[in-house]
C-alpha positions as a Markdown table, in Angstrom:
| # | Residue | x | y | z |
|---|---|---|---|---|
| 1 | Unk | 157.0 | 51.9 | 65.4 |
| 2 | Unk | 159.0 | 50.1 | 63.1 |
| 3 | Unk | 157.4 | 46.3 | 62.9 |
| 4 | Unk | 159.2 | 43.4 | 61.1 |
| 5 | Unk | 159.1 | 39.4 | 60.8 |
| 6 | Unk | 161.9 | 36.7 | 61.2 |
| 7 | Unk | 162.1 | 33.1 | 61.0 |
| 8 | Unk | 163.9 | 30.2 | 61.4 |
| 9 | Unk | 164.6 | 26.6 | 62.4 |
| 10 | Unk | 164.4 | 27.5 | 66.1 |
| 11 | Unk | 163.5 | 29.9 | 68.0 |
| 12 | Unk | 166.8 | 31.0 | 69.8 |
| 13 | Unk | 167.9 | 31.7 | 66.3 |
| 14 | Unk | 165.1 | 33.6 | 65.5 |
| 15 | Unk | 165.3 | 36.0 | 68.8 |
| 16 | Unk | 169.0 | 36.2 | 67.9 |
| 17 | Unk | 167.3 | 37.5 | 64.4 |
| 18 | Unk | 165.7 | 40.0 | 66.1 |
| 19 | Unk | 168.5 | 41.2 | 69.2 |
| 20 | Unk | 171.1 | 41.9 | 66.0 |
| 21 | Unk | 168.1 | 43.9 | 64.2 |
| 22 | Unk | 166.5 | 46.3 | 66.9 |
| 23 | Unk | 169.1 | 45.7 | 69.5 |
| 24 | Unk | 168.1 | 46.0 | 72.9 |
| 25 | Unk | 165.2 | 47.9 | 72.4 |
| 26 | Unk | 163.4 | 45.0 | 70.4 |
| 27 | Unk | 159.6 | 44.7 | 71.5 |
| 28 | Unk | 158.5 | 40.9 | 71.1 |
| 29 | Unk | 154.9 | 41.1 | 69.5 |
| 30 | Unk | 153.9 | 37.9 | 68.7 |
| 31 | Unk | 155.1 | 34.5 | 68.2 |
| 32 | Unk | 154.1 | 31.2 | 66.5 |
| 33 | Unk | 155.5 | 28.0 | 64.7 |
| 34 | Unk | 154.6 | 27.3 | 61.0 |
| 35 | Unk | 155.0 | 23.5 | 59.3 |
| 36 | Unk | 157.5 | 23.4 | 56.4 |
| 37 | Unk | 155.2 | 22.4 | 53.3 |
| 38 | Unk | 156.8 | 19.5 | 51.6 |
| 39 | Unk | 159.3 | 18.8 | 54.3 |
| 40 | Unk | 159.6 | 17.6 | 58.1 |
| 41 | Unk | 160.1 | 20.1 | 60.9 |
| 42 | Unk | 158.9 | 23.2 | 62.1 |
| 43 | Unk | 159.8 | 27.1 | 61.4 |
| 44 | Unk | 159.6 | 29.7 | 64.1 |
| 45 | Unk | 158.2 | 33.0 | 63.5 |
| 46 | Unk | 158.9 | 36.2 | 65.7 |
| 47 | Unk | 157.4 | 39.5 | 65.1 |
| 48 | Unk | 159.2 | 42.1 | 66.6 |
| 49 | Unk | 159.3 | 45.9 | 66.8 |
| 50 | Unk | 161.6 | 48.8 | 67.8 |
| 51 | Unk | 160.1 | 50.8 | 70.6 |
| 52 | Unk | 160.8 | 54.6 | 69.6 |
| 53 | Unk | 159.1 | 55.8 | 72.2 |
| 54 | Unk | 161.4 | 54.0 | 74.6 |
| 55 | Unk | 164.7 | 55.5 | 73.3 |
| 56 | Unk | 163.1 | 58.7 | 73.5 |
| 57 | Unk | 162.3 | 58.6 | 76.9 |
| 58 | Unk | 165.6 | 56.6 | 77.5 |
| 59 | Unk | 167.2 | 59.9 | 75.8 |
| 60 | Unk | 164.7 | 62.4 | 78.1 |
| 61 | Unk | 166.0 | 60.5 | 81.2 |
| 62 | Unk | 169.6 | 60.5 | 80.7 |
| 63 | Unk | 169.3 | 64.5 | 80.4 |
| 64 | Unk | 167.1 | 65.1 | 83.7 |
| 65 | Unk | 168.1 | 63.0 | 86.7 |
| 66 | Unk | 164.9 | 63.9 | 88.7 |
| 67 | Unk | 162.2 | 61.9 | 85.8 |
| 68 | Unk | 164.1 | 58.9 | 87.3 |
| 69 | Unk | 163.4 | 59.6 | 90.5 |
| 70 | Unk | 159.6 | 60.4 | 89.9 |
| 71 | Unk | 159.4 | 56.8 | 87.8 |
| 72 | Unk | 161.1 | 55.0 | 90.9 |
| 73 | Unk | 158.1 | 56.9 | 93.4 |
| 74 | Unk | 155.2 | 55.5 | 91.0 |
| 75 | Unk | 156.9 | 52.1 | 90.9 |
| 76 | Unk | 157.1 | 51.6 | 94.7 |
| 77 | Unk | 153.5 | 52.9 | 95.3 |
| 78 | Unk | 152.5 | 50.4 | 92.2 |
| 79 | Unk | 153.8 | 47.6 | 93.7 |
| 80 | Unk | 152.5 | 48.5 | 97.3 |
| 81 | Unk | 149.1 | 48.7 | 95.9 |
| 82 | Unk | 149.7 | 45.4 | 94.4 |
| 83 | Unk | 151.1 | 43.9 | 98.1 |
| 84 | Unk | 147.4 | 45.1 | 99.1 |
| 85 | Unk | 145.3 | 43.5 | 96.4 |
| 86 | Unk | 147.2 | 40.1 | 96.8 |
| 87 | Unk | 146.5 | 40.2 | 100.7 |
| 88 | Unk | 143.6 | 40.9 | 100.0 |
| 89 | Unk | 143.4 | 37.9 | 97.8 |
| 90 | Unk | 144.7 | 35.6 | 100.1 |
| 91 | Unk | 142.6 | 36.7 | 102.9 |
| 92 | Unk | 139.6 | 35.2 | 101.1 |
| 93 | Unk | 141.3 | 32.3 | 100.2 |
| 94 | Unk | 140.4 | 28.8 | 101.9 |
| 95 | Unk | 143.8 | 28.0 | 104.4 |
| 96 | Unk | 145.1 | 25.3 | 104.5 |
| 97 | Unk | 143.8 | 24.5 | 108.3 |
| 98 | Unk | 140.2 | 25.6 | 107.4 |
| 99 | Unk | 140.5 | 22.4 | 105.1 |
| 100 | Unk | 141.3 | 20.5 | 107.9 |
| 101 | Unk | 138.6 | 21.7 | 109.9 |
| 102 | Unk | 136.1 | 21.4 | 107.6 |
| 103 | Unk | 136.6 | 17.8 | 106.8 |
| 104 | Unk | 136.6 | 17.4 | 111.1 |
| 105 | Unk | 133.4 | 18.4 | 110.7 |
| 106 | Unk | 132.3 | 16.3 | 107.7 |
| 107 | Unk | 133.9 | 13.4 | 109.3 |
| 108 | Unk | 131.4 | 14.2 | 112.8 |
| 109 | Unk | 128.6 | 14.1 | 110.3 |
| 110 | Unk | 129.2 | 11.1 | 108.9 |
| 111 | Unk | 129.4 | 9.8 | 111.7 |
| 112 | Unk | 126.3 | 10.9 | 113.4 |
| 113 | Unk | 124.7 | 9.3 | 109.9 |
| 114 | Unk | 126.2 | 6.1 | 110.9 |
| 115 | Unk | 125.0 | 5.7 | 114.4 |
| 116 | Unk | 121.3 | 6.7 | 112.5 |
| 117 | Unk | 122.2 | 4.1 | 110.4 |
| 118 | Unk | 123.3 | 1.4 | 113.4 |
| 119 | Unk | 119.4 | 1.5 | 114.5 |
| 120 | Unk | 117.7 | 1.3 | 111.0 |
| 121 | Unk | 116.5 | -2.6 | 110.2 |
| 122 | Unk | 118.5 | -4.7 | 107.9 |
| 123 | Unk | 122.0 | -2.4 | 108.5 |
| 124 | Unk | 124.7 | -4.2 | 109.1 |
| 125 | Unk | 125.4 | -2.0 | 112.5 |
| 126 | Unk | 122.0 | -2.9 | 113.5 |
| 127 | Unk | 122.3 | -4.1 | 116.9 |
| 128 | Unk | 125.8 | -3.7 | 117.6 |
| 129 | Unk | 127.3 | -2.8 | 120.5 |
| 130 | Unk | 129.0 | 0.2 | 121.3 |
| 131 | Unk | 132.7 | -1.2 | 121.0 |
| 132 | Unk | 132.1 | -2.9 | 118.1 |
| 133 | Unk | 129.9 | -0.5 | 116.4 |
| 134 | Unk | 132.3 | 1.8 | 116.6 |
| 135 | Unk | 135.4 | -0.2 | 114.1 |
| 136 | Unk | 132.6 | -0.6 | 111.6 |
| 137 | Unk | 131.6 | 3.2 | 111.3 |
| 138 | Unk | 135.8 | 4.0 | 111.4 |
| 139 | Unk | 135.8 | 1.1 | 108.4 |
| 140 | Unk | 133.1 | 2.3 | 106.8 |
| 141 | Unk | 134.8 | 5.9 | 106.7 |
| 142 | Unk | 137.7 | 4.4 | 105.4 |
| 143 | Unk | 136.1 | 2.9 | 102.3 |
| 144 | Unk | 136.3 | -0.6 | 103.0 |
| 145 | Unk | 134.4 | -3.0 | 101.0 |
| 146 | Unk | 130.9 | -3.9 | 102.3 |
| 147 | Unk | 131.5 | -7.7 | 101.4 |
| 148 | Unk | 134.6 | -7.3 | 103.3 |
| 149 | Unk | 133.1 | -5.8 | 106.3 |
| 150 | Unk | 130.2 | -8.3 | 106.4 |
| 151 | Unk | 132.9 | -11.3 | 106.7 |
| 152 | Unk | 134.6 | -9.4 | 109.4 |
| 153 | Unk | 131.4 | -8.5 | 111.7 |
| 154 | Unk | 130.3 | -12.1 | 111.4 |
| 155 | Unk | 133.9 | -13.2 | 112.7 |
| 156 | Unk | 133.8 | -10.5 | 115.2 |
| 157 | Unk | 130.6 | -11.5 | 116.3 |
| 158 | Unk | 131.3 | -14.9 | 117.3 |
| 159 | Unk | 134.2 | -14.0 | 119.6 |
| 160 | Unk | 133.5 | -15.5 | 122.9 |
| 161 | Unk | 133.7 | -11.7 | 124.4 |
| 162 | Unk | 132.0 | -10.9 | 127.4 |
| 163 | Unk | 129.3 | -8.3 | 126.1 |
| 164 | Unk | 129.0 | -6.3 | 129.3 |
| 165 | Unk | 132.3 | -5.3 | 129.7 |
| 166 | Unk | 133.9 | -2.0 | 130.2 |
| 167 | Unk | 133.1 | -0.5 | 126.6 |
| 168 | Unk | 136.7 | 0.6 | 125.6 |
| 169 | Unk | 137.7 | -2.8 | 126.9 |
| 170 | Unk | 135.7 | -4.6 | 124.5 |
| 171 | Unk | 136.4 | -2.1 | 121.7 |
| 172 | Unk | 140.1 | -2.6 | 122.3 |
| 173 | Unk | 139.6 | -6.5 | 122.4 |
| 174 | Unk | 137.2 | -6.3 | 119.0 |
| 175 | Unk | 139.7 | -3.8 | 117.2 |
| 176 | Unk | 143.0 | -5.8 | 118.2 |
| 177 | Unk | 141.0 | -8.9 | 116.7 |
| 178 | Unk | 139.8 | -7.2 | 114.0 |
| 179 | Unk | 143.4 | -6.2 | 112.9 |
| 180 | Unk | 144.5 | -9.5 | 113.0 |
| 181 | Unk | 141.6 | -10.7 | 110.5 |
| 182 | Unk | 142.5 | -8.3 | 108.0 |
| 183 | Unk | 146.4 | -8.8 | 108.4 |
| 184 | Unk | 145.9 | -12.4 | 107.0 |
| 185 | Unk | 144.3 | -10.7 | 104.3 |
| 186 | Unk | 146.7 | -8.4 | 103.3 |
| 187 | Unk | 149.2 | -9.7 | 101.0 |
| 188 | Unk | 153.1 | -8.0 | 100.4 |
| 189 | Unk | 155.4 | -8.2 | 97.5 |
| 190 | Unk | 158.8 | -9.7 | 98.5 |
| 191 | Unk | 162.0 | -7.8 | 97.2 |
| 192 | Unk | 162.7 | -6.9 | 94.3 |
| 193 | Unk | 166.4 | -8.5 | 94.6 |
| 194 | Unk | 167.3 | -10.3 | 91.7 |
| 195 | Unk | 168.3 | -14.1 | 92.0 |
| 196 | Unk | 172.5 | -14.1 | 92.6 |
| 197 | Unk | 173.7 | -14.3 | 88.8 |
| 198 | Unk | 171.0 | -13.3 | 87.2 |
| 199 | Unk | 169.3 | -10.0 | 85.9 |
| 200 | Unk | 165.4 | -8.6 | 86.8 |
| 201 | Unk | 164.0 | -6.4 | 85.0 |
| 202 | Unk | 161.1 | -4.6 | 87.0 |
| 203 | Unk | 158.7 | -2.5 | 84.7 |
| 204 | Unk | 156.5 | 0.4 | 85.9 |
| 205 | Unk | 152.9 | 1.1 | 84.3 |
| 206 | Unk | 150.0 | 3.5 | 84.8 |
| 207 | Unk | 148.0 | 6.2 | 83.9 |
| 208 | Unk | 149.0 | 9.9 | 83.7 |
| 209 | Unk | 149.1 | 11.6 | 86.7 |
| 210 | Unk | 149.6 | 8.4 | 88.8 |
| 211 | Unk | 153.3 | 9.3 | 90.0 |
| 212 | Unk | 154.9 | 6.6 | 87.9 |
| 213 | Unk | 158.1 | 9.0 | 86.8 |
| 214 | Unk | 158.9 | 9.9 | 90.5 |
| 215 | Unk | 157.7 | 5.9 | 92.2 |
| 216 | Unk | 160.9 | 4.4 | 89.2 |
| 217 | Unk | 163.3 | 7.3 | 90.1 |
| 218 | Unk | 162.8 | 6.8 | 93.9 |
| 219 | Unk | 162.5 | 3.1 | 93.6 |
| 220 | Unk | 165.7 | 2.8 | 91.6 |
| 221 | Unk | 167.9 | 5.0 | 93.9 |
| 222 | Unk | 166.2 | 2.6 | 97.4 |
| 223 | Unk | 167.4 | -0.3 | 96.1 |
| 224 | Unk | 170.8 | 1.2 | 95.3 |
| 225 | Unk | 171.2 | 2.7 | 98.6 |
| 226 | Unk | 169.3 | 0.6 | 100.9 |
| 227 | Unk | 170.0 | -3.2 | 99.3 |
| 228 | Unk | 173.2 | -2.5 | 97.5 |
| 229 | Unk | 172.3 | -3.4 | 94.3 |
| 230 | Unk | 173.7 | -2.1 | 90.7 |
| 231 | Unk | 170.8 | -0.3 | 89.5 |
| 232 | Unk | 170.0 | 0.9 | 86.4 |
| 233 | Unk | 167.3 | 3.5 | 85.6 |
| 234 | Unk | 165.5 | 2.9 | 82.2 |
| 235 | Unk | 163.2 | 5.4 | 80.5 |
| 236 | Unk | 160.5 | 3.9 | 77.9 |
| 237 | Unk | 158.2 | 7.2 | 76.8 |
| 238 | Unk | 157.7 | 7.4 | 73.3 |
| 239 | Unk | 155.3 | 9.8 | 73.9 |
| 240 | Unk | 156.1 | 12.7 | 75.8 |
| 241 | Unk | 159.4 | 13.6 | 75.6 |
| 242 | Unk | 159.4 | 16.0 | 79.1 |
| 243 | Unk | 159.1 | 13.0 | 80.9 |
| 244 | Unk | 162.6 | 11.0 | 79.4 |
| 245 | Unk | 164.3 | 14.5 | 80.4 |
| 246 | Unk | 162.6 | 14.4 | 83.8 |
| 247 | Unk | 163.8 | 11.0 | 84.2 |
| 248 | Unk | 168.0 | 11.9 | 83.3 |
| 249 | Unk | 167.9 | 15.3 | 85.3 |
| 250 | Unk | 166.6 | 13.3 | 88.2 |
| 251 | Unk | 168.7 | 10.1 | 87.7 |
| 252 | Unk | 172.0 | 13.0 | 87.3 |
| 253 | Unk | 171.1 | 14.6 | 90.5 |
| 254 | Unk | 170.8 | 11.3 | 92.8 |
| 255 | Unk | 174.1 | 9.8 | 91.1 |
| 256 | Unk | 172.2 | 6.9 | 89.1 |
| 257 | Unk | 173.3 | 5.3 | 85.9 |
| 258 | Unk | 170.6 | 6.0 | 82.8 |
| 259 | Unk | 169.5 | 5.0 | 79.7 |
| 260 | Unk | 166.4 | 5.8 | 77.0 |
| 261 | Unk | 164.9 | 3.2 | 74.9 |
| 262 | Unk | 162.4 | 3.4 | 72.2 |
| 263 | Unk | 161.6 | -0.8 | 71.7 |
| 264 | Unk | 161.3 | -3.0 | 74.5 |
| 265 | Unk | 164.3 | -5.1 | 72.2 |
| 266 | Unk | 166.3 | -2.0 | 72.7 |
| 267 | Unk | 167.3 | -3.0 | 76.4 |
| 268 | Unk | 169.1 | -6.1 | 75.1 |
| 269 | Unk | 171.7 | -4.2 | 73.1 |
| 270 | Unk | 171.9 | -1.8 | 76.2 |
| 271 | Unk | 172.5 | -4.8 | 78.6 |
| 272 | Unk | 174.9 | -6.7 | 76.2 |
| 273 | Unk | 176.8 | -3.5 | 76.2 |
| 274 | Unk | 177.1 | -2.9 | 80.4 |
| 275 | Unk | 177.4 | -5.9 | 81.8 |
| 276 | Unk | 177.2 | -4.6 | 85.7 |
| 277 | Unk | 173.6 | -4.1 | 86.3 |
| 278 | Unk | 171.5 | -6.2 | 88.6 |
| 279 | Unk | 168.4 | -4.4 | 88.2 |
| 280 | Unk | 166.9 | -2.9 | 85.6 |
| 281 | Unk | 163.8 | -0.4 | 86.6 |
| 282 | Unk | 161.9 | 0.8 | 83.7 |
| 283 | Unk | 159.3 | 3.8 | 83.7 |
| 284 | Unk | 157.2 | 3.5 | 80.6 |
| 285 | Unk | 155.0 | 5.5 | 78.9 |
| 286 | Unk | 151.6 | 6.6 | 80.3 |
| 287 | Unk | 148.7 | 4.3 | 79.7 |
| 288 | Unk | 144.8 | 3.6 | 79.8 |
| 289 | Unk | 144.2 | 0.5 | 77.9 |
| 290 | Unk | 140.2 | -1.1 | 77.5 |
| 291 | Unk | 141.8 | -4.1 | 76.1 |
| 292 | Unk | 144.7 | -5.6 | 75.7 |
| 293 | Unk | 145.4 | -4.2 | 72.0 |
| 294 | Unk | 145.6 | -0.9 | 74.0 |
| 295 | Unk | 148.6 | -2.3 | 75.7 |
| 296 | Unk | 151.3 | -2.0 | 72.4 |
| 297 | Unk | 154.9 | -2.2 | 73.0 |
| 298 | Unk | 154.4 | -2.9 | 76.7 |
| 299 | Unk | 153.8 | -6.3 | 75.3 |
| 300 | Unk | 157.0 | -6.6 | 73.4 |
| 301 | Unk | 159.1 | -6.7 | 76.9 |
| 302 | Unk | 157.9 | -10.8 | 77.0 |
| 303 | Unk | 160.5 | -11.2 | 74.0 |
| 304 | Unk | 163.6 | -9.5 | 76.0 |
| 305 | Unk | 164.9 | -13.0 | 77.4 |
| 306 | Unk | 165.0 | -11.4 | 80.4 |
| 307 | Unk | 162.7 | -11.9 | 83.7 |
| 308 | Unk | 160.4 | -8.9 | 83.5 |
| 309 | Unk | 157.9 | -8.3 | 86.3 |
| 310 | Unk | 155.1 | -5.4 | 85.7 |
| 311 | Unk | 154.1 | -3.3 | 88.8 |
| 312 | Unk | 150.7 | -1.1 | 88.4 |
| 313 | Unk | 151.0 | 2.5 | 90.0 |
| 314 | Unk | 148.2 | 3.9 | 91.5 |
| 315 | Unk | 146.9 | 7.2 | 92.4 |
| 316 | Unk | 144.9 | 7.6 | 95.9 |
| 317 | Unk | 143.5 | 10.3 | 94.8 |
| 318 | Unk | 141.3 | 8.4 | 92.1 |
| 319 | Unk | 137.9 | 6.6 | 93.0 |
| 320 | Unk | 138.2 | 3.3 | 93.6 |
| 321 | Unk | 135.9 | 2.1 | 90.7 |
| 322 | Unk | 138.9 | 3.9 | 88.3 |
| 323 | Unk | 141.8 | 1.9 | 89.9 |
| 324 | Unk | 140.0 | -1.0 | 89.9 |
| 325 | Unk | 139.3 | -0.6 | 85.7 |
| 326 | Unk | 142.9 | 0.6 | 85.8 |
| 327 | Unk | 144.2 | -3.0 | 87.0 |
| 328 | Unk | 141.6 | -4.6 | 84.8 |
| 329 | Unk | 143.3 | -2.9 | 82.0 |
| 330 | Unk | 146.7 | -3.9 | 82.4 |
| 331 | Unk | 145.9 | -7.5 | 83.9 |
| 332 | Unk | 146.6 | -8.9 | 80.1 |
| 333 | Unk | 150.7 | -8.3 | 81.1 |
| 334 | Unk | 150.3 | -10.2 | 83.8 |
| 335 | Unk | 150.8 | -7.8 | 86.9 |
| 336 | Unk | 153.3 | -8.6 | 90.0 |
| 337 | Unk | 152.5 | -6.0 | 92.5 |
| 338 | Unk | 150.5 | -2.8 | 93.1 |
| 339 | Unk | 152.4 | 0.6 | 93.6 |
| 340 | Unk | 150.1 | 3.3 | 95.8 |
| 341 | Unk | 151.5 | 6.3 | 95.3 |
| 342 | Unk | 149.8 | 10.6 | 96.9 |
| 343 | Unk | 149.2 | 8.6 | 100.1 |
| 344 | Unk | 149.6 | 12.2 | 101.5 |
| 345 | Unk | 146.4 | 13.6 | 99.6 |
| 346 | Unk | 144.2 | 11.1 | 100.0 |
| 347 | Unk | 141.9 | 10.7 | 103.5 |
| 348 | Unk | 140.8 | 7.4 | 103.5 |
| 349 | Unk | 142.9 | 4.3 | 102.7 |
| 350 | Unk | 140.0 | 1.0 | 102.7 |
| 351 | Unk | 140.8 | 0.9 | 99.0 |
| 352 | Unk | 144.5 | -0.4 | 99.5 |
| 353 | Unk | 142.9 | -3.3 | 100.9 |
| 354 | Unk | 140.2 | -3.8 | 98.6 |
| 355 | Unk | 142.2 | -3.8 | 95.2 |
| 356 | Unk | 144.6 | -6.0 | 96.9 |
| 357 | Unk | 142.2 | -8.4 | 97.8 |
| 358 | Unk | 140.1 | -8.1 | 94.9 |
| 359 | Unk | 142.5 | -8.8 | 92.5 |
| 360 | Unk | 144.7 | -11.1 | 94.5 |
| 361 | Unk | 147.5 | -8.9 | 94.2 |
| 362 | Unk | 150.7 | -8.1 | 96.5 |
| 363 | Unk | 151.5 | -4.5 | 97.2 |
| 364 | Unk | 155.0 | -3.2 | 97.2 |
| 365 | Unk | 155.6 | 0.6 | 97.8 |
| 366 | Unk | 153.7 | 3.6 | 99.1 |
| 367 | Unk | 154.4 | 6.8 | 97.3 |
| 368 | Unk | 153.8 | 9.2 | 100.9 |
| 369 | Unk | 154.6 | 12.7 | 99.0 |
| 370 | Unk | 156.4 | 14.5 | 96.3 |
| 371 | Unk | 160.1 | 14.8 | 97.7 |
| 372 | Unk | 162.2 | 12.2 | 95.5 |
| 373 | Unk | 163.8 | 10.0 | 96.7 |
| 374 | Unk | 162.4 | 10.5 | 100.3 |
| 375 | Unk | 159.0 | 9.7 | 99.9 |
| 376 | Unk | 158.9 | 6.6 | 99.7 |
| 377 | Unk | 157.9 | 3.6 | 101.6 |
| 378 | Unk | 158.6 | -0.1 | 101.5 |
| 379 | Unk | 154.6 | -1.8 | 101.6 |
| 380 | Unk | 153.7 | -3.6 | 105.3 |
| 381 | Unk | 150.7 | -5.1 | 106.8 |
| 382 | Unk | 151.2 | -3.3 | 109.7 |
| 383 | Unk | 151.0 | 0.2 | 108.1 |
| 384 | Unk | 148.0 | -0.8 | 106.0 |
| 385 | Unk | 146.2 | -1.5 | 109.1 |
| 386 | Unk | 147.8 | 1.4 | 110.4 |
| 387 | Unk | 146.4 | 4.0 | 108.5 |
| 388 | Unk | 142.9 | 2.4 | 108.0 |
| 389 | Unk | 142.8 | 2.0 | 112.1 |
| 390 | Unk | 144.1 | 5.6 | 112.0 |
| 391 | Unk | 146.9 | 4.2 | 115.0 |
């Protein structure tokens, strides 16, 4: 087999290299990318061969139909072997609906652990009727904060209800109650329209994997569609470079206007350039910042003499004690709203209301699954309380 190596400054030109030398019967072996000593840039290396053997039986096949015929038989009885194995596979795999099931299950555990915890002393179900017990286990399921749940039993407590009721009438007149308690609670970003006039620029920050990419692209195209506005999608990723192009194939396909930045002061010259944009929506660069030196250029947008809000994406997959160091982190930029986004993976939704009240902090959007720009939902008490209630 006859082996050689090419190179050069990219690797289409390098397979190119090889096509012209061996032709179609060019065997990749291996490739890799070398550093230029002394210089910026990259080579790319591809050792190839010439597969003799191939020809050959290319040449043997051409003379006598019938090997053909024999190769095709081997190939269908291959692949129906392989059809097998991966039923096989997939038999043994977990379906999706055993998941379900499983977590029923879990769920009727924790909750016969509950009513074993509603008669130990000192719980905070001890003694607790039937109707009202009942919220507090569903709350307690949900995640929601102890402190929280504390404030709400003594409120509930004190109702003037009459305690020998019909039980689902009393736990229909505790959980209405208790719905209204934690609706004060709950607090909602307004709009993002900007003031008549005047530009807003609104800037998205998070971690990796928090959905930030897909929450500014379907943001951006709801409040062109939905409020009319003159939109214009910003990407700020000085890091990974996938996620700018993510950001212009996406913005292409749903007909938005796009730009890429690498300084905060960049969007100036943009704006001074195309004067028709209301809103400016601005995914940056994936973050985890301990401090606020962690926080670099993010900080620069407080010099753009434009009104900047910061909104904090989260993802309800994490535990709560990771969102909650995640808005501790970016608190120094002074934070406007809370973005949930994977509302769709995630089984329990107290958290929402904790972070929120915790921190004092408005939520504005729900990311509800992956589909952009569908997914997406404006933030509301009343689906909070919703999906914690499980109405």
């Amino acid at each position: 087999m006859d082996v050689k190596t090419f190179e050069a400054f990219s690797m289409r030109d390098a397979l190119k290299a090889v096509k012209s030398h061996f032709g179609n019967d060019a065997v990749i072996l291996n490739t890799r990318e070398k550093k230029i000593e002394g210089a910026k840039g990259k080579l790319y290396e591809v050792t190839a061969a010439k597969n003799s053997q191939a020809s050959i039986a290319g040449a043997s096949r051409a003379q006598d139909g019938h090997h053909l015929r024999d190769n095709l038989v081997e190939l269908v009885e291959y692949f129906k072997t392989l059809e097998r194995s991966i039923k096989a596979l997939g038999d043994d795999m977990a379906r999706r609906q055993d998941l379900f099931r499983l977590d029923a299950g879990l769920h009727e555990l924790r909750t016969v652990v509950y009513d074993e915890l509603s008669r130990s002393k000192g719980s905070l179900l001890e003694g607790m009727n039937p109707g009202l017990s009942k919220i507090f286990q569903r709350l307690k399921l949900m995640g929601l904060d102890d402190s929280e749940m504390s404030k709400l039993a003594d409120f509930l407590k004190a109702l003037p209800f009459e305690k020998k009721a019909d039980p689902d009438q009393l736990f229909q007149q505790y959980q209405t109650q208790a719905i209204r308690w934690m609706m004060k609670r709950i607090k909602v970003a307004p709009p993002w329209n900007p003031v008549m006039g005047e530009r807003a620029v609104h800037v998205l920050v998070g971690s990796a994997g928090s959905g930030k990419t897909s929450a500014a692209a379907k943001i951006a195209h709801h409040y062109k569609t939905d409020h009319k506005q003159r939109v214009l999608l910003v990407a700020f990723d000085n890091k990974r470079i996938a996620a700018r192009e993510q950001l212009r194939v996406t913005a292409k396909v749903l007909g938005m206007a796009y730009e890429s930045i690498e300084r905060p002061r960049d969007l100036l010259e943009i704006l001074d350039r195309k004067k028709d944009w209301d809103l400016v929506v601005v995914d940056s660069a994936a973050e985890c910042p301990r401090a606020k030196e962690d926080l670099g250029d993010l900080l620069d947008f407080r010099d753009v003499d434009l009104p900047v809000s910061f909104h904090l994406t989260l993802a309800m997959t994490e535990k709560e004690v990771q969102m909650d160091r995640m808005i501790r982190g970016f608190s120094h930029l002074g934070l406007q709203s809370l973005i949930f986004n994977r509302l769709d993976e995630s089984w329990s939704y107290g958290e929402i209301f904790n972070l929120s009240l915790r921190w004092s902090l408005p939520i504005s959007f729900f990311g509800v699954g992956r589909s952009v720009p569908e997914d997406l939902e404006r933030a509301s008490r009343e689906r909070v309380v919703e999906r914690i209630f499980g109405l």
